[in-house]
C-alpha positions as CSV (number, residue, x, y, z in Angstrom):
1,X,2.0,-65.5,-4.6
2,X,-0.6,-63.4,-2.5
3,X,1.4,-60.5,0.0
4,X,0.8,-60.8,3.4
5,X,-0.7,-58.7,5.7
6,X,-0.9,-58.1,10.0
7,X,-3.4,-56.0,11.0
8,X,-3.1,-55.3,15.0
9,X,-6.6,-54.1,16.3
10,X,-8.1,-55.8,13.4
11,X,-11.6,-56.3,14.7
12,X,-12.0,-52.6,15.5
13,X,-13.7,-49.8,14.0
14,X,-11.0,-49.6,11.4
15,X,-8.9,-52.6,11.7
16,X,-12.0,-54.6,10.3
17,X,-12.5,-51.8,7.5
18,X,-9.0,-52.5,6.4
19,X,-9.1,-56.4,6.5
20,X,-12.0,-56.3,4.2
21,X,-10.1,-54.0,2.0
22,X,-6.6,-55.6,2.0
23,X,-8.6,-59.1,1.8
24,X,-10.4,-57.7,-1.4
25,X,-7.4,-57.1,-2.9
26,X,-5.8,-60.7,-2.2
27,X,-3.5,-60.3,0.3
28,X,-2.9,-63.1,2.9
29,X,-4.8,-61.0,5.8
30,X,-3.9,-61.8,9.6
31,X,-6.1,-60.0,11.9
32,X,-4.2,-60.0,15.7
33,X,-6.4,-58.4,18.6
34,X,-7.3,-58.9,21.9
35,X,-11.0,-58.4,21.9
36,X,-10.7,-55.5,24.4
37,X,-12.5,-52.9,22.4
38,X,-12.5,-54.9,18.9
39,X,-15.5,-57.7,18.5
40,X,-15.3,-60.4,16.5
41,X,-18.9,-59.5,14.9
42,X,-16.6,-57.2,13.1
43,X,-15.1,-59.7,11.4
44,X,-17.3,-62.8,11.4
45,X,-17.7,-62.8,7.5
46,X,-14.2,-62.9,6.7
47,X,-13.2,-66.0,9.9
48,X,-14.3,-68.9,7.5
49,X,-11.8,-67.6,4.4
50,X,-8.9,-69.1,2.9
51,X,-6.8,-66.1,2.7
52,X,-7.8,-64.8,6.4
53,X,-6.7,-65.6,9.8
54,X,-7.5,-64.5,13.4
55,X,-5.1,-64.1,16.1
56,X,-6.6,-63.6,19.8
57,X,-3.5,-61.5,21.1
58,X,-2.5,-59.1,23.2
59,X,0.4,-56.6,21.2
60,X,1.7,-55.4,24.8
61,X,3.3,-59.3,24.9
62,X,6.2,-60.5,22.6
63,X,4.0,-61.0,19.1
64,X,4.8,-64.2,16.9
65,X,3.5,-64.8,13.1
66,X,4.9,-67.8,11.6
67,X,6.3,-67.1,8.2
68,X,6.6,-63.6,5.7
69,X,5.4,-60.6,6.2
70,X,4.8,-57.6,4.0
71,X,3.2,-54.8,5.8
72,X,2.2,-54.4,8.8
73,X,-0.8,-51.9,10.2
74,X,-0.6,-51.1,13.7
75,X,-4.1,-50.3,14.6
76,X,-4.6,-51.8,18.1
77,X,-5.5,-49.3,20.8
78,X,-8.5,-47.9,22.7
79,X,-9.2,-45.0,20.8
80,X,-12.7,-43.2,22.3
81,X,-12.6,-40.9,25.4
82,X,-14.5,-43.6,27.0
83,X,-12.5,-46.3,26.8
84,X,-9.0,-44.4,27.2
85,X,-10.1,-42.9,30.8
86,X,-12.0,-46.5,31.3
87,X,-8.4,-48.2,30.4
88,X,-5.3,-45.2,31.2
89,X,-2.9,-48.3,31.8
90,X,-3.9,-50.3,28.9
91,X,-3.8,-47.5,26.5
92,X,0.0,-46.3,27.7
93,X,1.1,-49.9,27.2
94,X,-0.3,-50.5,23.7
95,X,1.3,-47.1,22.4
96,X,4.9,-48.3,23.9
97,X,4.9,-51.7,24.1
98,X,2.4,-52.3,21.5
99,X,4.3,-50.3,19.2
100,X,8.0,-51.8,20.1
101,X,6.8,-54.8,19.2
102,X,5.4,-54.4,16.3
103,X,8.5,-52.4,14.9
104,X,10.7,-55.5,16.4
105,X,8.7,-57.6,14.2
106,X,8.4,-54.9,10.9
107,X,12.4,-55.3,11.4
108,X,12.6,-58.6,11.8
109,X,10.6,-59.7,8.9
110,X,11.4,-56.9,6.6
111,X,8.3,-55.7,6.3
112,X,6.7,-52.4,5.8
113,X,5.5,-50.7,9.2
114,X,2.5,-48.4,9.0
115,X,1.4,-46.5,12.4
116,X,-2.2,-45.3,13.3
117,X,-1.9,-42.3,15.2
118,X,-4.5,-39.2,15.7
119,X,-5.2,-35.8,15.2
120,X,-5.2,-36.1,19.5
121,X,-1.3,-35.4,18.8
122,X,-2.2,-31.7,18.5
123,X,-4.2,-31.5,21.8
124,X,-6.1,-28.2,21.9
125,X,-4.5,-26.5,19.0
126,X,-3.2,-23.2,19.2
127,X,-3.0,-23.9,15.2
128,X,-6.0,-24.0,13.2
129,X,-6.3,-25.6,11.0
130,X,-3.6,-28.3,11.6
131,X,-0.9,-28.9,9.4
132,X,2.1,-32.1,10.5
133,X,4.5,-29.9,11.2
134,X,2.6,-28.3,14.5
135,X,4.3,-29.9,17.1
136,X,1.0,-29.6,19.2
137,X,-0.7,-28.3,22.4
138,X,-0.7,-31.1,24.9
139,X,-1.5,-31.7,28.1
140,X,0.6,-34.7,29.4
141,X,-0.5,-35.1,33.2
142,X,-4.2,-34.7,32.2
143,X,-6.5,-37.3,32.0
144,X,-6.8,-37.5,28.1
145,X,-2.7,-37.3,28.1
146,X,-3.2,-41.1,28.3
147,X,-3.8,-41.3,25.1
148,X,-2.3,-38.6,23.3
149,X,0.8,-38.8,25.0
150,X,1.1,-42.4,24.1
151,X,0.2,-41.8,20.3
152,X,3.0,-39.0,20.6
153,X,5.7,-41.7,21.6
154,X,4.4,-44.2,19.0
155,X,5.4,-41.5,16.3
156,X,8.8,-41.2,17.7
157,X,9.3,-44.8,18.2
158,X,8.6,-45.0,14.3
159,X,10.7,-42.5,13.4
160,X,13.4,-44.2,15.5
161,X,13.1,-47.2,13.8
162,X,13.0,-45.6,10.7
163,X,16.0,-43.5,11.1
164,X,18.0,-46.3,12.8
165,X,17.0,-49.3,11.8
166,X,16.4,-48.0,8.3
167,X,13.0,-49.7,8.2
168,X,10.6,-48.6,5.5
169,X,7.6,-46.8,8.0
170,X,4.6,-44.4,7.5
171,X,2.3,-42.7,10.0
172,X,-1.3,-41.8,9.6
173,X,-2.5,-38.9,11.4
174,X,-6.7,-39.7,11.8
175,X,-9.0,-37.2,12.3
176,X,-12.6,-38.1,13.5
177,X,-13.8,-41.0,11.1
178,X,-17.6,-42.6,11.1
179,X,-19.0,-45.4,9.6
180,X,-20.6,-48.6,10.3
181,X,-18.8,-51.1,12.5
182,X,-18.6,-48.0,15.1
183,X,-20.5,-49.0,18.8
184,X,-23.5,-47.7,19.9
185,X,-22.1,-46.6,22.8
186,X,-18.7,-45.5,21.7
187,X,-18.6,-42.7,23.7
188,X,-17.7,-40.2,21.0
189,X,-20.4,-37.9,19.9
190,X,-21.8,-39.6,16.6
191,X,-22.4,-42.8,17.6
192,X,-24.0,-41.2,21.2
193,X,-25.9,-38.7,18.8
194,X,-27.6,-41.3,16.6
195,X,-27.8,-43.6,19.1
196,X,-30.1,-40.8,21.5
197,X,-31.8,-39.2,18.5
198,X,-33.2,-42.5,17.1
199,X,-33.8,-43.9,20.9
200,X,-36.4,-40.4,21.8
201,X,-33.5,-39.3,24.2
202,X,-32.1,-36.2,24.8
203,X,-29.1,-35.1,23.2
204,X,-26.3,-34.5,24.8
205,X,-24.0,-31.6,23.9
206,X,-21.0,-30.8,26.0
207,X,-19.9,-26.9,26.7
208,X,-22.1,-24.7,24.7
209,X,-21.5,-26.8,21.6
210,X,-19.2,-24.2,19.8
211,X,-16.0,-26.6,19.6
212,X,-15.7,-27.8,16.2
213,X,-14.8,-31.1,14.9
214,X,-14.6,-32.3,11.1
215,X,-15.6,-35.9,10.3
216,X,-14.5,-38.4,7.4
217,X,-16.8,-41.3,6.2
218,X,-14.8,-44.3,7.1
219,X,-14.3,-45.5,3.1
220,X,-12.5,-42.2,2.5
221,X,-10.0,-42.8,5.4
222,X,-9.4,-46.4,4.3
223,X,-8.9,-45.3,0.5
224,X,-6.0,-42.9,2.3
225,X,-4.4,-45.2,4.5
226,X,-4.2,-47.6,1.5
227,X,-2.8,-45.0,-0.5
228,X,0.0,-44.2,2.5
229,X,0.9,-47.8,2.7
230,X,2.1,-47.9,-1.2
231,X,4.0,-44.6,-0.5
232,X,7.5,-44.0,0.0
233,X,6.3,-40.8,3.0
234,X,7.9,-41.6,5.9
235,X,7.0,-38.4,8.1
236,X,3.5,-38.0,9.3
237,X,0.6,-37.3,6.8
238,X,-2.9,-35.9,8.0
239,X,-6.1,-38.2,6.7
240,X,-9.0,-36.4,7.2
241,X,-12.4,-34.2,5.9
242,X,-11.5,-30.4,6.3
243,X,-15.1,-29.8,6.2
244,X,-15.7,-28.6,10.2
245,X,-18.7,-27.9,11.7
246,X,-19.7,-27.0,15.2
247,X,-20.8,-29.8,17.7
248,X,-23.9,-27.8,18.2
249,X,-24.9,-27.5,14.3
250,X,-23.8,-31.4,14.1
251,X,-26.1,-32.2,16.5
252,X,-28.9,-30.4,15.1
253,X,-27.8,-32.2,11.7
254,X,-28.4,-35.6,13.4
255,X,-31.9,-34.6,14.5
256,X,-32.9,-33.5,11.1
257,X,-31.5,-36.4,9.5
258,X,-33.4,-39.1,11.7
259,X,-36.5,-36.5,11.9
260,X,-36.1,-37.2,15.4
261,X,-37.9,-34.9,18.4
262,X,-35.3,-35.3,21.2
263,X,-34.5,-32.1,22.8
264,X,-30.8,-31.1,23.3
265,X,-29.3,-30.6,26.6
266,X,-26.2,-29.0,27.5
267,X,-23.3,-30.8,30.1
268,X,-20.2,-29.1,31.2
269,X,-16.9,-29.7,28.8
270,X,-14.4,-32.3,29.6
271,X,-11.2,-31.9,30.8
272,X,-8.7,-30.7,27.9
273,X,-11.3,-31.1,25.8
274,X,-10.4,-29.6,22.1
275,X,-11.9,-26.3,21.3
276,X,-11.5,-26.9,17.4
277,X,-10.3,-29.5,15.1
278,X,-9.7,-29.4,11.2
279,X,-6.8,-30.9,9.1
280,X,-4.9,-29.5,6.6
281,X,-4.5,-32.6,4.0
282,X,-2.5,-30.3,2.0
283,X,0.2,-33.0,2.1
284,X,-2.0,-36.2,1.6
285,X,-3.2,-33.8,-1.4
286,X,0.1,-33.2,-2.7
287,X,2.0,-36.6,-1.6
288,X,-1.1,-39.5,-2.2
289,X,-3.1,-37.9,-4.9
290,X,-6.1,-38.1,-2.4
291,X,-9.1,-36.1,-0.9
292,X,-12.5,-37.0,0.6
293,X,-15.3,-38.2,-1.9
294,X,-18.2,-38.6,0.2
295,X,-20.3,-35.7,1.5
296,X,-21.0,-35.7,5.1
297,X,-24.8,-35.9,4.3
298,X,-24.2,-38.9,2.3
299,X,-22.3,-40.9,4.5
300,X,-24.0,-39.9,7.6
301,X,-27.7,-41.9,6.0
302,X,-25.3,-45.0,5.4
303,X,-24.3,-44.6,9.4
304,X,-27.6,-43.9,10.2
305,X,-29.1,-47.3,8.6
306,X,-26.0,-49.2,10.2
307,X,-27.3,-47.8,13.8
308,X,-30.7,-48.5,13.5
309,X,-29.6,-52.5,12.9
310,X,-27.7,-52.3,16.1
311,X,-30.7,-50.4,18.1
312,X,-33.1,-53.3,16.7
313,X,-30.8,-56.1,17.8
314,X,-30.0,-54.9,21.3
């Protein structure tokens, strides 16, 4: 008999990434969202299948599935700067409540419990580059605490229901992940980059561009989390491409790779925003047996072609 799956935020970015790949492997694959930042474009291919199921749901309210369950992902939650600031409310309530309920229903069914969390949990490191056992430089009252704080008390509620309710958990710390599926107007710097370069518009770079970031190709990070999930780790494990670059170079690497002539401009930082951002995957080396495969280059042509589909529908 095929497993069974729940995917929360399944017609995200990443939710849909991982239906496809849990759905490939023949699991029973229930995709819950609410449609607030997820679309169901994501998706569409897989609504018609035997082995698949949509659930138009908000995780903040008691959540009900009918019947076993194996594993469970918890993937719903606004996750770009843009939607967290656009949503503050929203995003608290899906990293407490969300996450209580799913763990009331990984407990009740006896199912497997896997957290998406961020590399937001470290703030603006003092650590570089960041390892799980750096507790972090946060700041809570600020306007991205919204979301990092809330990620922070997801991992504890885990860990809570690991320790006390002895239910089988894991948590996946993400660092920045690209790929198609991602909207044009995400708010995060790829998809704004590509989406300016290939439009003739100027390119916006915040500060002076010399914060760093270090981006995974989206099959990497699903390759990881699907390792994770068959694991026995319990405490948090970093999934992400230690390969980090400098928001100014990135952007001049998204002009060279759509042989676009937008000029860059330069806007004041954000709030709180991190000053540098690399992971350590020492552990997921050690623990999963896994690293990144695909080159930045490479993946970032596949994005590219991805974008310029959306551009030609809009």
């Amino acid at each position: 008999m095929a497993k069974r799956i729940l995917i929360t935020g399944g017609a995200g970015f990443l939710g849909s990434h991982l239906c496809d790949r849990y759905y490939e492997d023949g699991w029973k694959v229930i995709c819950m969202d609410n449609l607030l930042t997820g679309s169901k474009n994501n998706i569409s291919h897989l609504i018609e299948k035997d082995r698949f199921e949509f659930i138009h749901h908000d995780v903040t309210q008691f959540i009900k599935v009918d019947g076993d369950l194996d594993l469970i992902l918890h993937f719903a939650s606004p996750a770009s700067p843009i939607d967290y600031l656009e949503m503050p409310i929203q995003t608290l309530k899906v990293g407490s409540l969300g996450t209580h309920n799913a763990l009331g229903l990984a407990k009740t069914k006896k199912a497997k419990f896997l957290l998406a969390s961020t590399s937001e949990v470290y703030g603006d490191p003092l650590q570089h580059p960041q390892n799980e056992s750096y507790w972090g430089n946060v700041n809570p009252t600020g306007f991205r605490g919204v979301y990092d704080e809330a990620k922070r008390f997801a991992e504890a509620m885990t860990m809570a229901y690991h320790r006390f309710h002895d239910i089988d958990t894991s948590i996946v710390r993400i660092f920045n992940t690209y790929g198609s599926r991602m909207r044009l107007k995400d708010g995060r710097a790829l998809p704004t980059f590509f989406r300016q370069a290939l439009k003739g518009e100027p390119i916006t770079v915040f500060g002076d561009g010399s914060q760093t970031r270090s981006f995974t190709y989206v099959d990497d990070l699903i390759e990881g989390i699907f390792r994770l999930a068959e694991s026995d780790e319990a405490e948090p494990v970093n999934i992400g491409n230690p390969e980090e670059i400098t928001i100014l170079e990135f952007a001049n690497e998204i002009l060279e790779i759509t042989e676009s002539d937008s000029k860059i401009i330069f806007e004041e930082l954000p709030d709180d925003d991190p000053k540098i951002r690399q992971p350590d995957i020492s552990k997921a080396k050690r623990v999963l047996n896994w690293s990144p495969t695909v080159n930045r280059r490479e993946g970032l042509v596949k994005t590219m072609d991805y974008f310029k589909e959306q551009i030609a529908l809009v």
